[in-house]
N, C-alpha and C positions, 0 to 999 in steps of 0.2 A: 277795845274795851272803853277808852273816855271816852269815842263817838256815841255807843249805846250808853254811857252814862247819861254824856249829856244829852239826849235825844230822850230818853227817859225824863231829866229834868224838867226839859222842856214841858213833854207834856204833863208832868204834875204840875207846872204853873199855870198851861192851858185850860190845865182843866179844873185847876180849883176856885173860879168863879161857880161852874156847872156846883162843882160838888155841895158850894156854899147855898145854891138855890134849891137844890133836889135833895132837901132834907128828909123826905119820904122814902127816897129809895137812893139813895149813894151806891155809885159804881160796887161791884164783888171785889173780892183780893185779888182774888183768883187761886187764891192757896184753899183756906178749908172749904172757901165757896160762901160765907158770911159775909154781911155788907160791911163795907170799909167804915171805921170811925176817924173822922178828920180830926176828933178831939185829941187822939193819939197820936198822929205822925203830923207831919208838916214844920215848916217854918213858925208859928206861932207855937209850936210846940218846945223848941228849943232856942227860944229869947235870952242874950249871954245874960248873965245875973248881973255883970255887973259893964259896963259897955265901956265907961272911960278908963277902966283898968285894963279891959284888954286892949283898947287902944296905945295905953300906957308901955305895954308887951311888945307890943309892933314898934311904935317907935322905935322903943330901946334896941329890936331885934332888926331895924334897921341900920342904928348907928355902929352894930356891932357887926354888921357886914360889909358897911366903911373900913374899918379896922382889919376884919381879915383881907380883905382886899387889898388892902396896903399893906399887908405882910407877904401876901404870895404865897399864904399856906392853903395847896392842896387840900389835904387831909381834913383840914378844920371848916373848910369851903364845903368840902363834901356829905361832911357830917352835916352838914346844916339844910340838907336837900333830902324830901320825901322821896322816892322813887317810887315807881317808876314818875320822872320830871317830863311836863308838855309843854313842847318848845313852840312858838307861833310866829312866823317873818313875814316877810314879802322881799321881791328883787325888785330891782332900776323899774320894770316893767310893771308894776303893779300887781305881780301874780303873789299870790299865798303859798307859804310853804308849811309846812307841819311837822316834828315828829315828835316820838316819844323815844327818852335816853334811858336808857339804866349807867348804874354803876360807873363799869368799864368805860362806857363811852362818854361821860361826861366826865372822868377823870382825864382822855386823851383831850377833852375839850378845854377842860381850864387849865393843865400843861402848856397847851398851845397859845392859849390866850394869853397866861403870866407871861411866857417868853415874847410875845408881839409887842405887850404894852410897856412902852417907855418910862424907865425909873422916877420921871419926873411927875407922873399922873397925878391927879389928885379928883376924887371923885366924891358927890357931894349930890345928897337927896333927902327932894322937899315930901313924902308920900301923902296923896290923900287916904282914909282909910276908912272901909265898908267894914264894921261888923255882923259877920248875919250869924254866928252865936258864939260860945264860948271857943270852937274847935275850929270854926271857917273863917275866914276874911277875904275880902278881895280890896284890892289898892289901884291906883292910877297914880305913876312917879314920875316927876316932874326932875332931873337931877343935871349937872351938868358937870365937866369931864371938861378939865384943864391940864392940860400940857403944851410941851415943848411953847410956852409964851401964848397961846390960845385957848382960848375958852370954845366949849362943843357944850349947847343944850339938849336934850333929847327927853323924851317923855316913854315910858312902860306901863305895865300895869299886868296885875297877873293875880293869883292863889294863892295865901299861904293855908295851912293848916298845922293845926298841935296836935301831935304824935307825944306819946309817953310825955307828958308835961313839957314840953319843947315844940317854941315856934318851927315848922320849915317850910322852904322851898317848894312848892308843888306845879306850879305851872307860869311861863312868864310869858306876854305877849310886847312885841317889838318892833317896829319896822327898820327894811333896810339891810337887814344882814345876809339877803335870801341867795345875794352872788357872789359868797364867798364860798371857794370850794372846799367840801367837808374834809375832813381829818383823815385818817387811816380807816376808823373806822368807822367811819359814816355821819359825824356829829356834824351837826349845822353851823351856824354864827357862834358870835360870841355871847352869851347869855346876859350882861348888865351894859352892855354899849363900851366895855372896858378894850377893845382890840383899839389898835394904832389908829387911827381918822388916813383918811389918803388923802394929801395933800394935793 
């Protein structure tokens, strides 16, 4: 399903230069067979009203994932994630990994993960942040992950989206975690760079 999402997105951005110049005949829907109006859908149709407020949101919705993260609350971690979540790695070898979690399988993942990461963590992020309207964003996170007397940089970047007036989780991309071996039930890495570092 997000491959035909995004394959779909793709092409509405491919193609709406075309559509911007063929103002005489714009592609059909394909539903009642009427030609598409761009003045309706698209990107410029949903401009967030107010950009530095949402940006405002994110922040905040970043610091307060600091905070559960340094509690080790499951439950409150999990609330904070759209499902289905799209997980993106690679291994040692440069190869790509993918999947998609629900529920179940990302509660065995961040189980696993509270218990790997050392009491002493301390985790700490700079995000950049893309509003493209009031419901979407995407980010590029620059953060860095101190324990046992070392400091760990590492950079992400990923989806959020607002569900019922609430920032979440929808997609995070990462490198690095693609050779650890999954969970019981098939979950990937760690999702925030928060597992042990290997010495």
């Amino acid at each position: 399903m997000m491959r035909r999402i995004a394959v779909c997105l793709a092409l509405l951005v491919v193609g709406a230069p075309v559509w911007a110049q063929e103002t005489e005949s714009p592609p059909a829907t394909g539903g009642s067979g009427g030609p598409m109006d761009p003045s309706k859908m698209g990107p410029w149709t949903r401009k967030p009203a107010n950009e530095a407020k949402v940006k405002k949101e994110l922040e905040a919705f970043f610091k307060e994932e600091e905070a559960v993260m340094k509690k080790r609350d499951v439950q409150a971690a999990l609330a904070r994630i759209d499902f289905p979540f799209f997980w993106v790695t690679d291994d040692s070898k440069g190869v790509p990994k993918s999947e998609t979690n629900d529920r179940q399988k990302m509660e065995v993942v961040m189980k696993d993960m509270f218990e790997q990461t050392p009491a002493d963590t301390q985790m700490a992020n700079k995000p950049n942040i893309t509003v493209l309207s009031d419901s979407l964003a995407t980010y590029t996170n620059d953060f860095t992950m101190t324990t046992g007397g070392k400091t760990y940089r590492g950079k992400n970047s990923g989806l959020v989206v607002k569900r019922d007036g609430q920032w979440k989780w929808k997609a995070m991309y990462e490198a690095g975690w693609g050779d650890i071996p999954p969970p019981a039930v098939g979950g990937s890495g760690m999702p925030e760079g928060h597992e042990k570092p290997k010495q």
